[in-house]
C-alpha positions as CSV (number, residue, x, y, z in Angstrom):
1,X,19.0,-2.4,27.2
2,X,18.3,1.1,25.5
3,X,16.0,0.8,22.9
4,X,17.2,1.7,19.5
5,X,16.3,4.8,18.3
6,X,13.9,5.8,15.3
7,X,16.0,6.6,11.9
8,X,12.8,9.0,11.2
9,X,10.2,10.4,13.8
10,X,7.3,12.0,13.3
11,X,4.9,13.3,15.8
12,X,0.9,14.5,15.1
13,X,1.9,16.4,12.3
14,X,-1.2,18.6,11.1
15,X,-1.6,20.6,8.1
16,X,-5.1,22.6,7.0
17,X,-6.0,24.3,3.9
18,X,-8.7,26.5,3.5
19,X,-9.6,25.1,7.3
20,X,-9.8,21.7,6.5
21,X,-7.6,19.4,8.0
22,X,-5.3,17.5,5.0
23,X,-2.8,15.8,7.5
24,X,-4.7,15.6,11.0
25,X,-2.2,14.5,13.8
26,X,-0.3,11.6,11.8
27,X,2.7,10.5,13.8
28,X,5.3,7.4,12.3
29,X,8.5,6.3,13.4
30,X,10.9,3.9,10.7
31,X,13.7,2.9,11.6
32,X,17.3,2.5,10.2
33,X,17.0,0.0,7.2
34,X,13.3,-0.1,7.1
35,X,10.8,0.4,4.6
36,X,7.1,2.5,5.1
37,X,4.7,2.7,2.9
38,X,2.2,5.5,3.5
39,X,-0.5,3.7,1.6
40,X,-4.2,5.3,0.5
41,X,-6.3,7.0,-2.1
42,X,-5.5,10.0,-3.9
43,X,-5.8,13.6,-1.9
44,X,-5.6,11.8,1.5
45,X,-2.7,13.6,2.7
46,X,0.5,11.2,1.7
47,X,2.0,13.7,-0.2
48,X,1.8,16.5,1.6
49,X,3.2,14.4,4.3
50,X,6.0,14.3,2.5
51,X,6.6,18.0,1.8
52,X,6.5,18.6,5.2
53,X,9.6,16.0,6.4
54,X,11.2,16.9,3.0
55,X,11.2,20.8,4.1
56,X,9.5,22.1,1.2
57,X,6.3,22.8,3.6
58,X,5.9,23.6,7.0
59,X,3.6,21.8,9.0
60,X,0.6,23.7,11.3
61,X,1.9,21.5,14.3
62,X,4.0,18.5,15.0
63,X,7.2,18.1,14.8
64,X,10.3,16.0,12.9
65,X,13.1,14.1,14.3
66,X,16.2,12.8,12.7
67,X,17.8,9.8,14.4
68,X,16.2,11.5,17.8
69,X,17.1,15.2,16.9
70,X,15.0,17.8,16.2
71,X,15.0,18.8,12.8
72,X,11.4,20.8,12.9
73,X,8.8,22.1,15.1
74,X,6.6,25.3,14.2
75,X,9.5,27.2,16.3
76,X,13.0,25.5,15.2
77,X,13.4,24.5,11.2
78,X,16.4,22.9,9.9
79,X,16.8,23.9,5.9
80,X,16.0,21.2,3.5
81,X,19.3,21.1,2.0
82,X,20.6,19.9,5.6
83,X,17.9,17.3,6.4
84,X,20.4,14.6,5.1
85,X,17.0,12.9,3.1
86,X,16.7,11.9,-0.6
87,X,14.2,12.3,-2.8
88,X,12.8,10.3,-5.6
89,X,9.7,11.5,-7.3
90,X,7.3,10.0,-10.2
91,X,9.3,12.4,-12.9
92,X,12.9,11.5,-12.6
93,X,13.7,15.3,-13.6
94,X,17.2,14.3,-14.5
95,X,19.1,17.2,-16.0
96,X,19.3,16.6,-19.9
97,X,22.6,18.5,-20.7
98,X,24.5,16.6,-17.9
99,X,26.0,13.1,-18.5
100,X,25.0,10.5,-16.4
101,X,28.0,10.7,-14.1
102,X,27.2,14.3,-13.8
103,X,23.6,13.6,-12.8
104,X,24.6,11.3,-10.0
105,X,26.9,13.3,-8.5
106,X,24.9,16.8,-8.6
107,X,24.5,16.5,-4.7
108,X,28.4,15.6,-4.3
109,X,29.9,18.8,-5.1
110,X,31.9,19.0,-2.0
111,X,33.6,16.1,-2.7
112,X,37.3,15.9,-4.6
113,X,37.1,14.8,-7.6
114,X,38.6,11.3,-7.6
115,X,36.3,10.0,-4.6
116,X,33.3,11.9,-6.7
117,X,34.1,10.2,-9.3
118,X,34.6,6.8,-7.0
119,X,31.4,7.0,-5.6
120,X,29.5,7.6,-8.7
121,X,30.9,4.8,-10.7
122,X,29.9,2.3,-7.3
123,X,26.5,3.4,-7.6
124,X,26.3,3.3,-11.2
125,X,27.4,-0.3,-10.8
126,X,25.0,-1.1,-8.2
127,X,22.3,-0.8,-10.1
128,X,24.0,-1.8,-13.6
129,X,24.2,1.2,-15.6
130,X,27.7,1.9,-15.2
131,X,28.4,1.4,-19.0
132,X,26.3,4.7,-19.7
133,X,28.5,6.4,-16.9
134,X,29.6,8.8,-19.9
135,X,26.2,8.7,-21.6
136,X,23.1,10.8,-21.5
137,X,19.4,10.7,-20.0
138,X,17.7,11.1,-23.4
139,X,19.6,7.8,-24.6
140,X,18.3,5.7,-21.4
141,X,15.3,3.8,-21.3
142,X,12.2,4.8,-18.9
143,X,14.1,2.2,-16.4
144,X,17.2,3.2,-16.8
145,X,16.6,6.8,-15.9
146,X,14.7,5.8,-12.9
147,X,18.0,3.6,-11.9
148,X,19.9,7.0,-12.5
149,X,18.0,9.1,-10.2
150,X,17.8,6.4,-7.9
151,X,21.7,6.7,-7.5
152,X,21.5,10.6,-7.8
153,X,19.3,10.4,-4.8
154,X,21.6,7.9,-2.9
155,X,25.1,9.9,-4.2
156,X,25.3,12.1,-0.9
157,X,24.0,9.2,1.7
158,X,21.0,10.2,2.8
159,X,20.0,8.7,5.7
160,X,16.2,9.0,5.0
161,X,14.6,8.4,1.2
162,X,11.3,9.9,0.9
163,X,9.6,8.6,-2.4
164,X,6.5,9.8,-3.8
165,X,5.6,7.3,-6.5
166,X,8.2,6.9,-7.9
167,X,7.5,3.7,-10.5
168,X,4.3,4.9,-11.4
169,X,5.3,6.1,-15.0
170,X,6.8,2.9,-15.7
171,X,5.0,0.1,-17.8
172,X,4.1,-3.2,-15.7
173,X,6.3,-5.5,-17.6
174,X,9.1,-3.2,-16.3
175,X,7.9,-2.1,-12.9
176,X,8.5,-5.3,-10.4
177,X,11.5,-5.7,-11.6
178,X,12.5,-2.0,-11.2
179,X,10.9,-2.1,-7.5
180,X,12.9,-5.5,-6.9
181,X,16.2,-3.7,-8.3
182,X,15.6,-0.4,-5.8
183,X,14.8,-2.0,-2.8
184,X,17.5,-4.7,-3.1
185,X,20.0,-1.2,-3.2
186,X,18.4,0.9,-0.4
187,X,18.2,-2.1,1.8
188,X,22.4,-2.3,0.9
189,X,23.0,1.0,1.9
190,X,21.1,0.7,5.6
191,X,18.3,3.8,3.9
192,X,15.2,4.4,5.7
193,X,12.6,4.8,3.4
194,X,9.1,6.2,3.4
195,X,7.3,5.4,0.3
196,X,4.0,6.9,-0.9
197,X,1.9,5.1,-2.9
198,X,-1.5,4.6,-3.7
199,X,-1.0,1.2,-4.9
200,X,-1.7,-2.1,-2.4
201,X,0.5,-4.4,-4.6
202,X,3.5,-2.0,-4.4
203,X,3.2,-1.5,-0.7
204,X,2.3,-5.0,-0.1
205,X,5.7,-5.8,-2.2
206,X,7.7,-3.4,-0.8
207,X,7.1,-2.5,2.8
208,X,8.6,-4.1,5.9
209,X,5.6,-2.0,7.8
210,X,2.2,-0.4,5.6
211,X,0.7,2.7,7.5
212,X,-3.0,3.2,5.9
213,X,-4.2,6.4,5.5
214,X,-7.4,7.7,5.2
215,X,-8.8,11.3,5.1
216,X,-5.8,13.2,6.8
217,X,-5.0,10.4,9.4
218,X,-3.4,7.1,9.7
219,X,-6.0,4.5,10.4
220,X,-4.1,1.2,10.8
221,X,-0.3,0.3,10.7
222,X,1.5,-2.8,10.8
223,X,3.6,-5.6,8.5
224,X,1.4,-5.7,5.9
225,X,0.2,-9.8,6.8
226,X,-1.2,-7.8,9.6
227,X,-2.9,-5.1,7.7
228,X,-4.4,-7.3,5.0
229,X,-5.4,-10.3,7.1
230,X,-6.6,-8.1,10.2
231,X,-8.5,-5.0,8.7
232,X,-10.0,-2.5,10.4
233,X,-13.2,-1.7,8.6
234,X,-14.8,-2.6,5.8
235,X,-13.1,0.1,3.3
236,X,-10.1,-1.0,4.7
237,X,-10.9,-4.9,3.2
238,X,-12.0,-3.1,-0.1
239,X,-8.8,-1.0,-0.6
240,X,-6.6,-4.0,-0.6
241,X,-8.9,-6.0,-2.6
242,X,-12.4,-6.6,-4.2
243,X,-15.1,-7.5,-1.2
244,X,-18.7,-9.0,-0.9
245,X,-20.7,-7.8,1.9
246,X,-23.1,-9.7,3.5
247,X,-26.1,-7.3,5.7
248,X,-27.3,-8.8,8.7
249,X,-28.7,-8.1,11.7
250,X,-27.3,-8.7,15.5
251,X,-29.4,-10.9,17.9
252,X,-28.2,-12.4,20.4
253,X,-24.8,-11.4,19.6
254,X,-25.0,-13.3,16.2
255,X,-25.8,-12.2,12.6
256,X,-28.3,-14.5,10.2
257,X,-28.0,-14.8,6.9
258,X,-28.1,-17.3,3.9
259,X,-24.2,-18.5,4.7
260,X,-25.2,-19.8,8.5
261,X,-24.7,-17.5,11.2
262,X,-21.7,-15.4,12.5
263,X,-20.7,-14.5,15.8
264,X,-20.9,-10.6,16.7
265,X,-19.9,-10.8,20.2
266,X,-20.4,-7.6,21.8
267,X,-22.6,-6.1,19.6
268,X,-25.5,-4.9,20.7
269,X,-29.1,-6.7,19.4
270,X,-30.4,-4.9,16.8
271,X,-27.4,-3.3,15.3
272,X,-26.6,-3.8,11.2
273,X,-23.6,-5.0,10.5
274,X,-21.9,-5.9,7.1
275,X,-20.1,-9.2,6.8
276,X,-17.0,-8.9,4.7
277,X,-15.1,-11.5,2.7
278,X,-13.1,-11.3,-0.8
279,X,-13.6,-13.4,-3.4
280,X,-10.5,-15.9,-3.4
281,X,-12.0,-16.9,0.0
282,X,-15.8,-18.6,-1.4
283,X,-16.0,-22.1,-2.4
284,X,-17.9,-23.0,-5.3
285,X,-20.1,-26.8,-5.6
286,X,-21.9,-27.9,-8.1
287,X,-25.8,-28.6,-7.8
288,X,-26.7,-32.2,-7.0
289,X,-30.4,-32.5,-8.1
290,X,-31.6,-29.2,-6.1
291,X,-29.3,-29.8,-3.2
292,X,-25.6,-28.2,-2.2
293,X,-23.1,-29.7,0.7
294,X,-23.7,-30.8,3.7
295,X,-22.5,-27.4,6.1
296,X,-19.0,-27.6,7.9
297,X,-18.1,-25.9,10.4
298,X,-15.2,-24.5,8.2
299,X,-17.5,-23.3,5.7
300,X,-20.7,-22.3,6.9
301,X,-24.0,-23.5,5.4
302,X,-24.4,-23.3,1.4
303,X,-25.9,-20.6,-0.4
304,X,-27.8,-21.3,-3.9
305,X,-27.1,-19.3,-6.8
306,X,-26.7,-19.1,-10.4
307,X,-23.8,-18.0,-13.1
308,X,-24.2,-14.5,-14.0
309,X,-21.0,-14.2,-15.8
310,X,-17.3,-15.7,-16.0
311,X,-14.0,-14.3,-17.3
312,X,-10.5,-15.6,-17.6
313,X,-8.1,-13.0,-16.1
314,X,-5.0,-14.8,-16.6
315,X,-3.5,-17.0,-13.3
316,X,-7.7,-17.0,-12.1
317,X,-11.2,-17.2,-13.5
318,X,-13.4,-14.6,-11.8
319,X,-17.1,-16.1,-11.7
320,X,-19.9,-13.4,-10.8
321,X,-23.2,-14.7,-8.9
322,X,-26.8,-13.8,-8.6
323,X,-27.9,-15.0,-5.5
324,X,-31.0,-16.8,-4.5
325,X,-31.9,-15.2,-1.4
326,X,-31.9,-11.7,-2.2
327,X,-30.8,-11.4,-6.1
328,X,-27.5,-9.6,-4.8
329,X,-24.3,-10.4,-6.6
330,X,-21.3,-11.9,-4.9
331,X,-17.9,-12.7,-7.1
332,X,-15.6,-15.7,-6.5
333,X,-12.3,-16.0,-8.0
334,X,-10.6,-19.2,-8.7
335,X,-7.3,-20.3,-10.0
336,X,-6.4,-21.6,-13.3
337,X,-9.4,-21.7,-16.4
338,X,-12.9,-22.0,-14.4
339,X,-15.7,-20.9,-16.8
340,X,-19.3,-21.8,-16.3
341,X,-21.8,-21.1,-18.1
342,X,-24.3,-18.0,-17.7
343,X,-27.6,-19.9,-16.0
344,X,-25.6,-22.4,-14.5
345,X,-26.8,-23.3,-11.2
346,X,-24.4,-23.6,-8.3
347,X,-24.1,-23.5,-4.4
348,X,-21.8,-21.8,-2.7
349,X,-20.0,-21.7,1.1
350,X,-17.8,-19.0,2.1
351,X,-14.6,-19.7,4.9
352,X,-15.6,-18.5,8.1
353,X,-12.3,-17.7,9.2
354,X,-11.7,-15.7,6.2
355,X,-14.9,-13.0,7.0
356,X,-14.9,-10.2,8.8
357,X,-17.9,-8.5,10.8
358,X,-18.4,-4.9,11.1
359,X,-21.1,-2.7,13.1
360,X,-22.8,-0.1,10.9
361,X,-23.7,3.3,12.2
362,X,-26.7,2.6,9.9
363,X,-27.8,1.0,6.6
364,X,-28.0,4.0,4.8
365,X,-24.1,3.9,5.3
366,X,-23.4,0.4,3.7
């Protein structure tokens, strides 16, 4: 059986300014109906990424594919007007004097008039603004006019959407639903998108498959499950979500410290390593006249320490702890109204299954 082939294909696309490297040898495939994310931190190269399938910048080295067709190399370059992909930006940059059925069908120009008109009152519908089909971007909402270009940028059928945070000028209380109402139409019409964002909880919404990039390369890739239960290192734990970090020691191929010990197979003795964990993952116990819980192997021996400070956040209660052992503060989170007081002593175990143990080229790096 012939395996299908790739909707978009890039392979070790590198762009430098100035000599440094701001895409270093980043290569993705997505396939027809599937959503990317190309997830990381401001100025790591996402963007510019972008540019460079869009057409709007040429790449050092690499190259492009279309459905398994070349569309760009640094020898052959297919115009950006013929790369059949849509984009959707963070300003809508929808054109004020045109009515909303002339905004959506900008790309359609080609078309006669009764299908243009046809397929702009479907798209309109699609994502429920056909009622302002005669109307004008300055009387739309902030979500409406993203819905508009949203249907400007699917108008000609695009077979790629490239989108470069696009709901980042909306306010939270209308984001999700925005996201919900996009991804709902893309997946409709079969798109394959490559989203960049900067924000876990958009890609982890989102995404059928999160590529994490770092510094000009891609650094892990996977459904995001994978990505956030199986990190890489420990920036990639902390880029997702707060962390605590543990320093230990190897001997023996395990790590000591005030939570029991943790196995480090392969590690060599000697080497410091920082054991990662978040904060939904520690267990919190009340003291018992000096003495915590008896240790599990679930959760690891029990660790004194006392209440530093605790704060309501809405569906959780984050608690912050100094810690007995080394006067280091680790943060728990808990659901619903948990608030003890500052002082308060308490012991806590963290879930062993839920930490992850990385080598550190030295402790100066931690």
């Amino acid at each position: 059986m012939q395996a299908a082939i790739p909707r978009l294909e890039i392979r070790n696309l590198k762009r430098r300014y100035d000599g440094r490297a701001v895409v270093d040898d980043v290569s993705l495939q997505i396939m027809p109906g599937q959503v990317t994310c190309l997830l990381g931190p401001s100025g790591c190269g996402k963007s510019t990424t972008l540019r460079m399938i869009a057409g709007v910048e040429m790449q050092d080295s690499g190259s492009i594919y279309v459905d398994g067709k070349l569309i760009c190399d640094t020898n052959f370059r297919v115009p950006p007007e013929r790369r059949e992909i849509g984009l959707m930006f963070q300003d809508f940059a929808l054109f004020p004097h045109l009515s909303v059925a002339d905004n959506v069908g900008f790309g359609l120009k080609t078309m006669d008039k009764a299908a243009r008109r046809a397929r702009i009152e479907d798209l309109l519908e699609r994502v429920d603004l056909k009622r302002f089909v005669d109307g004008y971007p300055h009387q739309l909402s902030g979500g409406e006019q993203q819905r508009v270009a949203l249907a400007r940028a699917l108008a000609p059928r695009p077979r790629i959407m490239l989108m470069d945070e696009p709901f980042s000028g909306l306010d939270n209380r209308l984001r999700d639903e925005i996201r919900d109402h996009t991804l709902t139409v893309l997946k409709e019409e079969d798109t394959a998108v490559l989203l960049v964002t900067h924000e876990p909880d958009e890609a982890m919404r989102m995404a059928d498959e999160i590529a994490l990039m770092r510094d000009g390369k891609i650094v892990q890739q996977g459904a995001p499950y994978n990505v956030y239960t199986r990190p890489l290192d420990r920036a990639s734990v902390s880029f997702f979500s707060d962390a605590n970090v543990l320093h230990a020691e190897v001997s023996g191929a395990l790590a000591q410290t005030p939570f029991g010990r943790f196995l480090a197979p392969g590690v060599p003795d000697g080497t410091p390593v920082d054991i990662v964990f978040r904060p939904q993952h520690v267990r919190i116990d009340f003291d018992r006249g000096g003495k915590g819980p008896v240790p599990t192997a679930t959760d690891g021996t029990a660790a004194r320490a006392t209440v530093a400070r605790a704060r309501f956040m809405g569906n959780e209660s984050l608690v912050e702890f100094v810690m007995d052992y080394d006067g280091s503060t680790l943060k728990a989170t808990v659901p619903n109204v948990f608030l003890p007081q500052p002082g308060a002593v308490m012991w806590l175990t963290i879930r062993r299954d839920r930490c992850f143990v990385f080598p550190v080229a030295s402790r100066s790096t931690s």
